[in-house]
MDAnalysis code that builds the backbone (N, CA, C; Angstrom):
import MDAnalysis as mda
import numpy as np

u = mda.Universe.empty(693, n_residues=231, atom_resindex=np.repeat(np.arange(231), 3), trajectory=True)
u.add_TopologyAttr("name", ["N", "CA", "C"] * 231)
u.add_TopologyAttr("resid", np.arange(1, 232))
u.add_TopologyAttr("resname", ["UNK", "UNK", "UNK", "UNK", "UNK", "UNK", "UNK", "UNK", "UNK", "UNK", "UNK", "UNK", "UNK", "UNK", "UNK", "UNK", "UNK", "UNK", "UNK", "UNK", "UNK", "UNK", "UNK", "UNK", "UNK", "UNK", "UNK", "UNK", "UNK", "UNK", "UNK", "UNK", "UNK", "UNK", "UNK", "UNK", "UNK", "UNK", "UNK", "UNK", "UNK", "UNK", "UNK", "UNK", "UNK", "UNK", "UNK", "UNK", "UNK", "UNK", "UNK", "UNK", "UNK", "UNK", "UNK", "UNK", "UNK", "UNK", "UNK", "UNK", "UNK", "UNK", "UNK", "UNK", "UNK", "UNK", "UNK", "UNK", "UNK", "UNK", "UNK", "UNK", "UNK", "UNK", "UNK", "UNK", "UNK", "UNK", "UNK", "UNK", "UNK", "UNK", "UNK", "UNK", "UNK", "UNK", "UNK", "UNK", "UNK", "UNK", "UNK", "UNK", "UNK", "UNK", "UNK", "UNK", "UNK", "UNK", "UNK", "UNK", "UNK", "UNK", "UNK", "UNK", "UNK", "UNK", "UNK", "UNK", "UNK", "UNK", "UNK", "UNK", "UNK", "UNK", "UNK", "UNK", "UNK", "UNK", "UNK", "UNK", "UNK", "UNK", "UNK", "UNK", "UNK", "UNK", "UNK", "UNK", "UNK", "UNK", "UNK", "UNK", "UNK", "UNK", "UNK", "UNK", "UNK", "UNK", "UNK", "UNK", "UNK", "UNK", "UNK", "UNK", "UNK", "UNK", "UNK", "UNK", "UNK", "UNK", "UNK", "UNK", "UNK", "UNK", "UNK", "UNK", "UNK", "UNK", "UNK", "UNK", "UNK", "UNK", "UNK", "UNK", "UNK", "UNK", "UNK", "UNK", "UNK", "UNK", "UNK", "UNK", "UNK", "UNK", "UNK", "UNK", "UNK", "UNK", "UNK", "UNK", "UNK", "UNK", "UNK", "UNK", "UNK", "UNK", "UNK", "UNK", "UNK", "UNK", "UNK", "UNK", "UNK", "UNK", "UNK", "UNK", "UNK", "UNK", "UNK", "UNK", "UNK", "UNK", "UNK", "UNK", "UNK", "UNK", "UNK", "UNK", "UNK", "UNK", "UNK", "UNK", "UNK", "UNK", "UNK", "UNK", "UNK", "UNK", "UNK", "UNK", "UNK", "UNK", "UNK", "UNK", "UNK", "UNK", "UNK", "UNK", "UNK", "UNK", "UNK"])
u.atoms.positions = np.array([
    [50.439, -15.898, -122.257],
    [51.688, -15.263, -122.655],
    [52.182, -14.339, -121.546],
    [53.097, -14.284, -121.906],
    [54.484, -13.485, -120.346],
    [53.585, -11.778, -120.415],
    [53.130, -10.983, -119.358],
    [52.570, -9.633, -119.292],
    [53.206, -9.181, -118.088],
    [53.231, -7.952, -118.104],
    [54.036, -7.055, -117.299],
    [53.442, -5.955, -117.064],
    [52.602, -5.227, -116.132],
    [51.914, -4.322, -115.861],
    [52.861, -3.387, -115.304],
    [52.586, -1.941, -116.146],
    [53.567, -0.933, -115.952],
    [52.779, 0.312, -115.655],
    [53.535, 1.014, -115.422],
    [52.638, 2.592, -114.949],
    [53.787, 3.883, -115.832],
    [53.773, 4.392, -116.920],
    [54.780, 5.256, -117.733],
    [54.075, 6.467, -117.232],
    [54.877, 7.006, -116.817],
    [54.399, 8.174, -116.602],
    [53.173, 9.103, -115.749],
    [52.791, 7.828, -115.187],
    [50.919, 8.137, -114.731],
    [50.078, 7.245, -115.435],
    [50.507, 6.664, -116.692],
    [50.008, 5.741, -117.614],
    [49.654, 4.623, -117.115],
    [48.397, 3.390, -117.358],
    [48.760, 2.051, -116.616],
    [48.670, 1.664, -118.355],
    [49.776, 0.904, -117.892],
    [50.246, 0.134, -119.597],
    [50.699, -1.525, -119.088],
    [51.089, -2.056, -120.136],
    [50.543, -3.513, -120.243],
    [51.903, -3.825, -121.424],
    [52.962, -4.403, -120.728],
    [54.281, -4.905, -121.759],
    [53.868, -6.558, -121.933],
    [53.798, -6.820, -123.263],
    [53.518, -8.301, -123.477],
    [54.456, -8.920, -124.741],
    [54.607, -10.170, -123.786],
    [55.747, -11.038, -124.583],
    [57.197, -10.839, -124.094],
    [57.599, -12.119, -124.583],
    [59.410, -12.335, -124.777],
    [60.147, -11.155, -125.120],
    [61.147, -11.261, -124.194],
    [61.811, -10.284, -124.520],
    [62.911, -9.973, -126.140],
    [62.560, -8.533, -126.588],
    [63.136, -8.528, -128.371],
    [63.085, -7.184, -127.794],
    [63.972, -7.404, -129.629],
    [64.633, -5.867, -129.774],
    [63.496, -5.146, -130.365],
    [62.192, -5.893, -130.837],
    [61.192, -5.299, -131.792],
    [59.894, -5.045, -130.869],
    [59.361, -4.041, -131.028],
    [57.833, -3.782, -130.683],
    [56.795, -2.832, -130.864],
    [55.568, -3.193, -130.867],
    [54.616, -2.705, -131.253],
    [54.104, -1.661, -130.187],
    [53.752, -0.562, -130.679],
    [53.114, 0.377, -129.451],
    [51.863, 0.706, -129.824],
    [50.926, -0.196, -129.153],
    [48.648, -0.511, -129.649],
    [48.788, 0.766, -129.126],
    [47.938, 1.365, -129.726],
    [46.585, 1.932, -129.551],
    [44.921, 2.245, -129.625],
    [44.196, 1.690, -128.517],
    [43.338, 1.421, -128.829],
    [42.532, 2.179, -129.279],
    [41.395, 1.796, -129.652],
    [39.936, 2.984, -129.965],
    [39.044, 3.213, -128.820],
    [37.664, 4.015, -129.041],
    [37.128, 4.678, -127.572],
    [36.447, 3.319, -127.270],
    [35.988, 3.206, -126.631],
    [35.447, 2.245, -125.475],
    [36.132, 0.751, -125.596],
    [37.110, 0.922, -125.620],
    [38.693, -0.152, -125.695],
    [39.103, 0.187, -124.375],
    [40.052, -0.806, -124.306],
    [41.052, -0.595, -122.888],
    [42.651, -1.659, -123.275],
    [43.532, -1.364, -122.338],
    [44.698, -2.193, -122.351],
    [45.202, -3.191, -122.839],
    [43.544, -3.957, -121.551],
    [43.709, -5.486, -122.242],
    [43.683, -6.290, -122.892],
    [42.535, -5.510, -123.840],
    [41.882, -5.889, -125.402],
    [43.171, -5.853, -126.820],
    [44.215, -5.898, -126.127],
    [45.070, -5.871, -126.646],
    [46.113, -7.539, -126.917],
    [45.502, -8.040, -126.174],
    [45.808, -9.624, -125.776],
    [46.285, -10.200, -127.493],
    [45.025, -10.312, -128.059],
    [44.926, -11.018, -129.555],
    [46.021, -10.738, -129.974],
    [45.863, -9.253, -130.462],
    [47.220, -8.654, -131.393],
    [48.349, -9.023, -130.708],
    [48.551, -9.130, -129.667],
    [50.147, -9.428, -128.811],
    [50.881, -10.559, -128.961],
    [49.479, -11.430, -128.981],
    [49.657, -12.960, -129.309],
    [49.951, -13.257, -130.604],
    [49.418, -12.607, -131.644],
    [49.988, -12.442, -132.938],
    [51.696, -11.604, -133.271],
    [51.520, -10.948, -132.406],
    [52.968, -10.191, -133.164],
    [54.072, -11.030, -132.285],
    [54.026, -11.687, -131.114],
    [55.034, -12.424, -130.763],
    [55.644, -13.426, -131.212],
    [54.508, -13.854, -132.395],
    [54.748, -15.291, -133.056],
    [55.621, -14.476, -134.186],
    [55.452, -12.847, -134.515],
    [56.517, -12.752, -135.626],
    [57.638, -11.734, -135.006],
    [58.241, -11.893, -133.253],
    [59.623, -11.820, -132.964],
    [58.954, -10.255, -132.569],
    [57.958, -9.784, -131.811],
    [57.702, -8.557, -131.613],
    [56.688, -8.385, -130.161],
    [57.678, -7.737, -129.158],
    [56.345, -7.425, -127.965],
    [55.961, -6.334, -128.011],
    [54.718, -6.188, -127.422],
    [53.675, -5.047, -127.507],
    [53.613, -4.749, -125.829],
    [53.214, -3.364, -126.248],
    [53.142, -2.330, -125.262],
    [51.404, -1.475, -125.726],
    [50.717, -1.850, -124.672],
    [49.442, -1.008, -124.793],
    [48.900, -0.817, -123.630],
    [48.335, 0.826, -123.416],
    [48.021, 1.445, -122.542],
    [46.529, 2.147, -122.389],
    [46.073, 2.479, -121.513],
    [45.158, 2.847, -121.386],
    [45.116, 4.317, -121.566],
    [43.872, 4.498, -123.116],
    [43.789, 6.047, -123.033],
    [42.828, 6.601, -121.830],
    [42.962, 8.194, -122.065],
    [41.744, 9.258, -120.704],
    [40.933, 8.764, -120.880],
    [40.422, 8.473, -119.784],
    [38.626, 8.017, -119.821],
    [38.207, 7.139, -120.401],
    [39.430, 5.779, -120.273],
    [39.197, 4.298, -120.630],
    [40.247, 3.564, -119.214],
    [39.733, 2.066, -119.632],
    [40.154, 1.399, -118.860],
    [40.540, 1.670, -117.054],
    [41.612, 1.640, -116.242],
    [41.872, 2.293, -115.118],
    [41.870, 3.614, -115.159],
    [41.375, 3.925, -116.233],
    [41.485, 6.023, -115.644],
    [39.767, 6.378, -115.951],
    [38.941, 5.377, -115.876],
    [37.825, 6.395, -116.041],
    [37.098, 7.069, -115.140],
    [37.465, 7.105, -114.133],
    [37.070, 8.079, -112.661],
    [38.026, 9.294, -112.420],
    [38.821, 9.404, -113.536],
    [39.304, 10.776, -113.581],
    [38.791, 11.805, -114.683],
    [39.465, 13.011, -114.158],
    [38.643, 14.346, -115.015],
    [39.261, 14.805, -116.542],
    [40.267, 13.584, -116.602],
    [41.675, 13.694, -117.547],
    [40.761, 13.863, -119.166],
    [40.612, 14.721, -119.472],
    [39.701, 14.197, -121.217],
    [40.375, 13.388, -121.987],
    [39.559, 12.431, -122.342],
    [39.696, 11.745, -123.825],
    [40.068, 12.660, -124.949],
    [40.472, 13.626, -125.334],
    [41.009, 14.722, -126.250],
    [41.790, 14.801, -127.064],
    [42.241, 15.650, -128.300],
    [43.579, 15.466, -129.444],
    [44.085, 15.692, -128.215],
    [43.891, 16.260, -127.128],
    [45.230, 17.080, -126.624],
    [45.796, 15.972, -125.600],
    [44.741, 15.487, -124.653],
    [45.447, 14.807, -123.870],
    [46.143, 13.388, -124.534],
    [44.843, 13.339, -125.585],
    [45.311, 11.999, -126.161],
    [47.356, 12.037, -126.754],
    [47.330, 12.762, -127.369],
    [48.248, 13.141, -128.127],
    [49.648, 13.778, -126.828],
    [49.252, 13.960, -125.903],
    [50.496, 14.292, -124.947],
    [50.879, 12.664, -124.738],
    [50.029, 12.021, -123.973],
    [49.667, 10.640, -123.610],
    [50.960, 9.644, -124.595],
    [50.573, 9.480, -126.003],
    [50.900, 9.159, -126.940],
    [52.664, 9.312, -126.882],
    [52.589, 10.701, -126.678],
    [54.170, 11.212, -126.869],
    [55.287, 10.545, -126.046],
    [54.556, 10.773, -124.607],
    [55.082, 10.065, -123.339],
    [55.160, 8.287, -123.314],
    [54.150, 7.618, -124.028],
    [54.614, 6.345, -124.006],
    [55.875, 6.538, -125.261],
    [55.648, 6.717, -126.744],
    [57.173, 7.203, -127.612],
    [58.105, 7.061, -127.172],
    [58.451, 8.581, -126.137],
    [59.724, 8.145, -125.595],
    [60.202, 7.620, -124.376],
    [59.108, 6.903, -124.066],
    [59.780, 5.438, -123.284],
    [60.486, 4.337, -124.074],
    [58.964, 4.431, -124.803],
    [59.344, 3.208, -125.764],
    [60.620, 3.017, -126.689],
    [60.839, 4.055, -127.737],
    [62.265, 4.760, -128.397],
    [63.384, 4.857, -127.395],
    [63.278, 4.923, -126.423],
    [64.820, 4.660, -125.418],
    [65.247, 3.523, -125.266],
    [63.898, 2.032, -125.488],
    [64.916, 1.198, -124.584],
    [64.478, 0.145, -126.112],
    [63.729, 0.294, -126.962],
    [63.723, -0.868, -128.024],
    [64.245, 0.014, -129.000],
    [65.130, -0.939, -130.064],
    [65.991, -0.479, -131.101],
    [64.824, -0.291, -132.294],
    [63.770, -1.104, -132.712],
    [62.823, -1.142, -133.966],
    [61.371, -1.190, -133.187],
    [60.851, -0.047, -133.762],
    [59.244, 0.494, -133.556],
    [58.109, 0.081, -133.924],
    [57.319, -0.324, -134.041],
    [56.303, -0.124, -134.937],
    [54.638, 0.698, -133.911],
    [53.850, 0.516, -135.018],
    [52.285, 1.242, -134.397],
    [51.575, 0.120, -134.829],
    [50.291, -0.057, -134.237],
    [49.385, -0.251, -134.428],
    [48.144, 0.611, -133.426],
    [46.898, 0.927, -134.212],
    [46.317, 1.873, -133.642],
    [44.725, 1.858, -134.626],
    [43.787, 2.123, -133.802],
    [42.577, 1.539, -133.945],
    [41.735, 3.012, -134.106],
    [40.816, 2.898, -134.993],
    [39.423, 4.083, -134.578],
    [40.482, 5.450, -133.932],
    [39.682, 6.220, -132.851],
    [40.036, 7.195, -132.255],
    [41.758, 7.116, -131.984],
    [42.018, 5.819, -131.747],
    [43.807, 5.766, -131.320],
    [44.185, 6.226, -132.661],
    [43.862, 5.834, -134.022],
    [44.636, 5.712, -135.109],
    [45.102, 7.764, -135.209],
    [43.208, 8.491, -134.784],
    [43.713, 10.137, -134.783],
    [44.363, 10.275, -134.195],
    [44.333, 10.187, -132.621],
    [45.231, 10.416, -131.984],
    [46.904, 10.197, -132.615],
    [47.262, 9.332, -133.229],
    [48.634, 8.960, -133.705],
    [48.732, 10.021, -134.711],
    [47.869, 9.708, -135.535],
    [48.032, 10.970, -136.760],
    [48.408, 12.297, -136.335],
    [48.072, 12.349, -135.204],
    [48.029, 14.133, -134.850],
    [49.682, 14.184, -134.068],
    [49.863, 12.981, -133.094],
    [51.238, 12.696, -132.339],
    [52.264, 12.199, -133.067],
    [52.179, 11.425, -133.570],
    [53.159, 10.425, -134.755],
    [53.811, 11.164, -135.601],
    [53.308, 11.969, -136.113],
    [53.686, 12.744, -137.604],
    [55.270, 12.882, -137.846],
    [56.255, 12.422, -136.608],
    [57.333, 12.637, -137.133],
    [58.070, 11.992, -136.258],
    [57.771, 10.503, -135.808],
    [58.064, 9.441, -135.514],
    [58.864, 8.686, -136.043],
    [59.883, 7.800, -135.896],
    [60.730, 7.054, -136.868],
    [60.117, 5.539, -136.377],
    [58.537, 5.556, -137.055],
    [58.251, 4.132, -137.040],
    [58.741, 3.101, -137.978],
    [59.125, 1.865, -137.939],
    [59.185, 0.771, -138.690],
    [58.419, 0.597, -139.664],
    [57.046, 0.458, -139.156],
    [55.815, -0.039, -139.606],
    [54.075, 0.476, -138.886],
    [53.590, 0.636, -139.721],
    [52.069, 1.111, -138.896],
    [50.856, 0.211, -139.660],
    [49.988, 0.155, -138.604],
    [48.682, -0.694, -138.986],
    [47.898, 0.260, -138.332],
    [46.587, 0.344, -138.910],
    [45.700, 1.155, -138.919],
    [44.465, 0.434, -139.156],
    [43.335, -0.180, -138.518],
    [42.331, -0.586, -138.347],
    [41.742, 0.371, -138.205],
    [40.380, 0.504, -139.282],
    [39.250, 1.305, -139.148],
    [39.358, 2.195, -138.275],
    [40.891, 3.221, -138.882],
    [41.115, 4.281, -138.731],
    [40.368, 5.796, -138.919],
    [40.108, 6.948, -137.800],
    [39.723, 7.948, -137.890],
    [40.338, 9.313, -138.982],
    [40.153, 9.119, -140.208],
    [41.513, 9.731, -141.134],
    [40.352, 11.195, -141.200],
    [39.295, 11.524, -140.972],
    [38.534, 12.785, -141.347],
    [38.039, 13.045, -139.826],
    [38.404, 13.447, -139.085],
    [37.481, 13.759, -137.803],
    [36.430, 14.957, -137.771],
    [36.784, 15.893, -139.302],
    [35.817, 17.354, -139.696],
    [34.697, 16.024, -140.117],
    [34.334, 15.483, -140.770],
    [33.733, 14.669, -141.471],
    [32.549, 14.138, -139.840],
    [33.193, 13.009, -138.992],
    [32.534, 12.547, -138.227],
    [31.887, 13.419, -137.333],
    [32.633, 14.743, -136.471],
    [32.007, 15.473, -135.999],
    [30.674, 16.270, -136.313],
    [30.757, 16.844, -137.814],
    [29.918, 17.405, -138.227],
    [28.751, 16.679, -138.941],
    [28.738, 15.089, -138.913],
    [28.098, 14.394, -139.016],
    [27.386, 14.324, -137.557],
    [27.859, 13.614, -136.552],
    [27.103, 13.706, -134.990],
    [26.627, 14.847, -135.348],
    [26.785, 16.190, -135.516],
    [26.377, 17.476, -134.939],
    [24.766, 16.696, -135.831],
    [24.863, 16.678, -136.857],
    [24.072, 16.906, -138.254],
    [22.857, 15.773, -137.484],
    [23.380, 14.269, -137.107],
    [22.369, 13.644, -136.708],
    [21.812, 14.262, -135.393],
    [21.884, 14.920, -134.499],
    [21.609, 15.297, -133.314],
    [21.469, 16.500, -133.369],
    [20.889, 17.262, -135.129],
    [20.194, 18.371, -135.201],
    [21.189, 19.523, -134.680],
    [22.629, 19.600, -134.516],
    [23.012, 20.377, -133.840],
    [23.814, 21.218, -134.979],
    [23.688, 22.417, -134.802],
    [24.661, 23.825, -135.619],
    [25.345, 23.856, -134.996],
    [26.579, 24.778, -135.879],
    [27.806, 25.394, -135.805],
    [27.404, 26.314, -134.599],
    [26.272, 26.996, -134.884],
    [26.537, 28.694, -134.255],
    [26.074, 27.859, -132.495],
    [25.261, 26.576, -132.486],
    [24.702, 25.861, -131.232],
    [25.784, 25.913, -130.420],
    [26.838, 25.195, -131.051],
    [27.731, 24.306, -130.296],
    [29.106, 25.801, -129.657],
    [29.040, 26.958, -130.768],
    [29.553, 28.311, -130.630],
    [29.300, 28.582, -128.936],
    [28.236, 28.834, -129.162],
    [27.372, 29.435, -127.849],
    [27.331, 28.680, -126.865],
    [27.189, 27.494, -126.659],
    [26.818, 26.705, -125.800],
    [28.603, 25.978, -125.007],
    [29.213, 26.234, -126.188],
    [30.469, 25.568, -125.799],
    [30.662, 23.864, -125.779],
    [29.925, 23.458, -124.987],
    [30.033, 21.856, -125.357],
    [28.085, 21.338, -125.021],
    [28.099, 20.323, -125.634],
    [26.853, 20.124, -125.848],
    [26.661, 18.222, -125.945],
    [25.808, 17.674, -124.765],
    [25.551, 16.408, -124.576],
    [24.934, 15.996, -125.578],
    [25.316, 14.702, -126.734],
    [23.922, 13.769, -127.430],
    [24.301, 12.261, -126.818],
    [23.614, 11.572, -127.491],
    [22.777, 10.234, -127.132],
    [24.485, 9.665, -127.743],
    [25.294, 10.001, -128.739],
    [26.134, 9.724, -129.152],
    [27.885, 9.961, -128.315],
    [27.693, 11.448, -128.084],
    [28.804, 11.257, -127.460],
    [28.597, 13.015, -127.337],
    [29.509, 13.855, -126.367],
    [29.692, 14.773, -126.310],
    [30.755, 15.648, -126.767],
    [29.910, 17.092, -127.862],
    [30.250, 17.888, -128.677],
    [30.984, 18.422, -128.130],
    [32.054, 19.704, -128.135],
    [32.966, 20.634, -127.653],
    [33.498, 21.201, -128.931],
    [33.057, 23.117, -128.313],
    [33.325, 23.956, -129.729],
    [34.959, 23.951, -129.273],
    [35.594, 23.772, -128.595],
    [36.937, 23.931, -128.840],
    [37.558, 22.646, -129.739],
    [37.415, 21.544, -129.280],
    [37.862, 20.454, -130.260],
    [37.097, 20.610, -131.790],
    [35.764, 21.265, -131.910],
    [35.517, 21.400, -133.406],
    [36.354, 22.347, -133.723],
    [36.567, 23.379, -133.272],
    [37.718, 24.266, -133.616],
    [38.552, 23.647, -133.942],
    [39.434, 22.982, -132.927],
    [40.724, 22.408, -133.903],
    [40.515, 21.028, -134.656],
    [39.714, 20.586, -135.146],
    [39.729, 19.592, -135.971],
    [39.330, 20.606, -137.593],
    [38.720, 22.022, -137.492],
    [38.414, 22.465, -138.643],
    [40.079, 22.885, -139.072],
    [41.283, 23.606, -138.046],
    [41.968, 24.119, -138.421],
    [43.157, 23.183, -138.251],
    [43.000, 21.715, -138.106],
    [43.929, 21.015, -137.710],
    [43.702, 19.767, -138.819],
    [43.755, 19.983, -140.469],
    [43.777, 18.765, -141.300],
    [44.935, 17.826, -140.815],
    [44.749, 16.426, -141.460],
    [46.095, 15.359, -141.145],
    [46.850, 15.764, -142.676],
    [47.909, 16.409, -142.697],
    [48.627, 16.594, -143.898],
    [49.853, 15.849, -143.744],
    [50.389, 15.127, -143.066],
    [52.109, 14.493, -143.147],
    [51.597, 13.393, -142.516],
    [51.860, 11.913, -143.106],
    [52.249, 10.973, -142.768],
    [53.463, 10.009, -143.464],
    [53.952, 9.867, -142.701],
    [55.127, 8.852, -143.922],
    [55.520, 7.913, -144.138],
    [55.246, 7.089, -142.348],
    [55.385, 5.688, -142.257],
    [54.830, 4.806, -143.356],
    [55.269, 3.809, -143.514],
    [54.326, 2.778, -144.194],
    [53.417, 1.928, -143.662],
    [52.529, 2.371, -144.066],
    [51.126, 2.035, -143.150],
    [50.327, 1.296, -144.187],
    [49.660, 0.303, -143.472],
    [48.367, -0.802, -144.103],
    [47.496, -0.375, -143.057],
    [46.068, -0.380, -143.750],
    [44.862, 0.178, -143.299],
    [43.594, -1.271, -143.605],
    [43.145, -1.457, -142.533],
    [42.034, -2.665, -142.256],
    [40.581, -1.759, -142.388],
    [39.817, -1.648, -142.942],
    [38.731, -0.919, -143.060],
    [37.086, -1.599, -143.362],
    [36.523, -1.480, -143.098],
    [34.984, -2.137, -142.891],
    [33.869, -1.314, -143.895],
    [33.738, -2.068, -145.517],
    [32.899, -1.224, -146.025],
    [31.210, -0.733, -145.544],
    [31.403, -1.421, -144.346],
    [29.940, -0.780, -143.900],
    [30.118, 0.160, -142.781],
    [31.304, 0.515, -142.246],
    [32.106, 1.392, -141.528],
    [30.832, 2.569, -141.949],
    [30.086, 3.315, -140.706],
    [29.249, 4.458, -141.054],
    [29.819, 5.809, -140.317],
    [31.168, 5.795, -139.500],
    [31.720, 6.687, -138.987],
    [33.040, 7.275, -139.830],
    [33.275, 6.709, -140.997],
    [34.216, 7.217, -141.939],
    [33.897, 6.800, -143.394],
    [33.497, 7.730, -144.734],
    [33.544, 6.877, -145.600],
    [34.393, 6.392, -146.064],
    [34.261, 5.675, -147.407],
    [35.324, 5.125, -148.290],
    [36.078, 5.866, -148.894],
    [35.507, 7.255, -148.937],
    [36.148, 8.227, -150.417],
    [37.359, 8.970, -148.844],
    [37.057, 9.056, -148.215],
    [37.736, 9.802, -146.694],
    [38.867, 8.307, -146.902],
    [38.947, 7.477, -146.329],
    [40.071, 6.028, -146.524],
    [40.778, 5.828, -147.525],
    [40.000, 6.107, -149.088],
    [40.861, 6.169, -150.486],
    [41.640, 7.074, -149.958],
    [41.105, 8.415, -150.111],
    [41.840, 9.702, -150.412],
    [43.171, 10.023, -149.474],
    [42.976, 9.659, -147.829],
    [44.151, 9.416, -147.515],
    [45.390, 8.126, -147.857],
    [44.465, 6.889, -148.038],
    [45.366, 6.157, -148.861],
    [46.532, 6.339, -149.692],
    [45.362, 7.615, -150.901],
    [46.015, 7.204, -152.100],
    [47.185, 8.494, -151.380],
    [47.063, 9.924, -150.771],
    [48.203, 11.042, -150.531],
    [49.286, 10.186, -149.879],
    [49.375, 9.139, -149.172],
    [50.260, 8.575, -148.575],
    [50.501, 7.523, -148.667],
    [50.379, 6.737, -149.480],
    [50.439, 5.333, -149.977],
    [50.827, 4.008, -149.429],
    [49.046, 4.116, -148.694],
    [48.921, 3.265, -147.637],
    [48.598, 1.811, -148.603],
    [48.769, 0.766, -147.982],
    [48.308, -0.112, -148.623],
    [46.445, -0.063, -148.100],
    [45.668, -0.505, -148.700],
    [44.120, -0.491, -148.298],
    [43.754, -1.859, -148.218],
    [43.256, -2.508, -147.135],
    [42.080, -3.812, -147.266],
    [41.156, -3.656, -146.769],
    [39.887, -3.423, -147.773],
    [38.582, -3.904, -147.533],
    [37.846, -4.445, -147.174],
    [37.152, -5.004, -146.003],
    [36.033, -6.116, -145.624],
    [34.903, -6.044, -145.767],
    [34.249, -6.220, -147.516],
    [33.125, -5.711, -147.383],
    [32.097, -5.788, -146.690],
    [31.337, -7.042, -145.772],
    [30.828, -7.066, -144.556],
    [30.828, -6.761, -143.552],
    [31.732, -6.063, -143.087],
    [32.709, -5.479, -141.704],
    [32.149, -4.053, -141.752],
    [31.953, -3.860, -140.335],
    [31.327, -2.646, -139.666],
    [32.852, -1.778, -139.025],
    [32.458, -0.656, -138.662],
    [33.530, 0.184, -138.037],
    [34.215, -0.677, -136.876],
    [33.240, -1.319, -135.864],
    [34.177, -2.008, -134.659],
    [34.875, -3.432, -135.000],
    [34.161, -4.370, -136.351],
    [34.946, -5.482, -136.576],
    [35.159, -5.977, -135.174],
    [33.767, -5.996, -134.758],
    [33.380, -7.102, -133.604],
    [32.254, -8.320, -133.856],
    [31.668, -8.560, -135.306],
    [30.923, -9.751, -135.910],
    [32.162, -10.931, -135.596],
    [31.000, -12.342, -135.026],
    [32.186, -13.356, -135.300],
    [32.814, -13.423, -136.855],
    [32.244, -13.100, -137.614],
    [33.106, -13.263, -138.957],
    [33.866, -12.451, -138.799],
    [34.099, -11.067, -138.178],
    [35.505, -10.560, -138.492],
    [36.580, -10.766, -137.543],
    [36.661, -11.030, -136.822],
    [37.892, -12.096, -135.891],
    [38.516, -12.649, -136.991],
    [38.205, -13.453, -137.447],
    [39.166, -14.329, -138.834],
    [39.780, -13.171, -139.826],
    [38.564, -11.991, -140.515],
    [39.423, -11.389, -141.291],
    [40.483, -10.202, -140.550],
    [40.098, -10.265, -139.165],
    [41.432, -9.042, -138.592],
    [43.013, -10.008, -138.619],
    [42.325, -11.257, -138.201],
    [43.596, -12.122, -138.072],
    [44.515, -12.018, -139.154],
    [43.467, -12.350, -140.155],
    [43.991, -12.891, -141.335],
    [45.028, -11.589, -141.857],
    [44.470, -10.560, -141.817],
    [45.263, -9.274, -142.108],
    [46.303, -8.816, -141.009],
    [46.414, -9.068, -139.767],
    [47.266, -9.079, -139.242],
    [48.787, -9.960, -139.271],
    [48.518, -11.353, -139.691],
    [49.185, -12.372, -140.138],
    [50.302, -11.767, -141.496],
    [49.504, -11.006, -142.427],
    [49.463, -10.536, -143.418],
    [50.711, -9.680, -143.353],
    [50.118, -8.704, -142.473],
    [50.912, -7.660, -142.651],
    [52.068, -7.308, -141.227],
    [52.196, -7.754, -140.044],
    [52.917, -7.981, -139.502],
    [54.296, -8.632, -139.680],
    [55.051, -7.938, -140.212],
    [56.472, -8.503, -141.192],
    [57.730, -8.952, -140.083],
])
């Protein structure tokens, strides 16, 4: 399919498909990149829509920089592809994965999207953090003192626990469908209902499906829900 390698802002981004008035702006999850964006592109072109996906901090072409993976950078990042994107296509949509989906939640909130998809989306980040802390034995007052703190999982920072305690997701409005993996161990189910039900997302379940919905069996059910809900 037709691709177009772009640079927004400092961004390296990736325009795919025929040219329309409609498109999707991916966002991926952490150890994702640009290109992994191929599938979905190939799907939404068949329903009259090109995609635009970029590489977050400390993925794909930027991981030899000092740029953090962060709400903050993520969420500037986010803003800056927006209003590229909102200047030159007339109809929006999201799609956005794991860590991309927070990131949107935190940037998006007052977006005039079309449509949003949300794959084994990050909707509690108090929840996952203080879970890592919990498996890797680590306290509140640890991570206080120490400021940021290395595990086997990923690395802690008392400033981002800070703002994820004082930074709930309270406004979303788009109409959003959510792809979710009941064996998903980085978000529960009652965390996916509960934002569901405040914003009235549509929900699909895979009860075999893990958080990354990288088993060959789930290829068919992302499809299948993409097919689905791509209008």
């Amino acid at each position: 399919m037709k691709r177009e390698r772009l640079c927004i802002h400092g961004i390296p981004a990736i325009l795919w498909g025929g040219n329309s008035d409609k498109i999707y702006i991916h966002v991926h999850g952490k150890m994702s990149r640009k290109e992994y964006a191929e599938s979905f592109a190939e799907i939404a072109e068949q329903k009259g829509y090109q995609t635009l996906s970029f590489d977050l901090p400390e993925h794909g072409e930027r991981t030899d920089t000092a740029y953090r993976c962060d709400v903050w950078n993520g969420s500037k990042d986010l803003n800056s592809i927006a209003e590229y994107v909102f200047e030159k296509w007339e109809s929006v949509s999201l799609f956005a994965c794991s860590l991309g989906a927070y990131f949107s939640l935190n940037a998006y909130a007052n977006r005039n999207f079309e449509r949003c998809l949300f794959q084994s989306p990050i909707v509690d980040m108090k929840w996952l953090v203080e879970h890592m802390m919990l498996w890797s034995g680590i306290t509140g007052a640890m991570l206080e003192r120490e400021k940021e703190i290395e595990t086997e999982i990923d690395i802690l920072r008392w400033d981002y626990y800070r703002y994820i305690q004082t930074h709930p997701i309270k406004e979303w409005s788009v109409k959003t469908a959510i792809l979710y993996g009941a064996l998903d161990n980085l978000q529960p189910i009652e965390s996916i209902q509960s934002f569901a039900d405040r914003f009235g997302c549509r929900l699909t379940v895979s009860e075999q499906s893990k958080h990354p919905f990288m088993e060959e069996a789930d290829f068919a059910v992302v499809e299948k829900w993409l097919r689905e809900e791509i209008e």
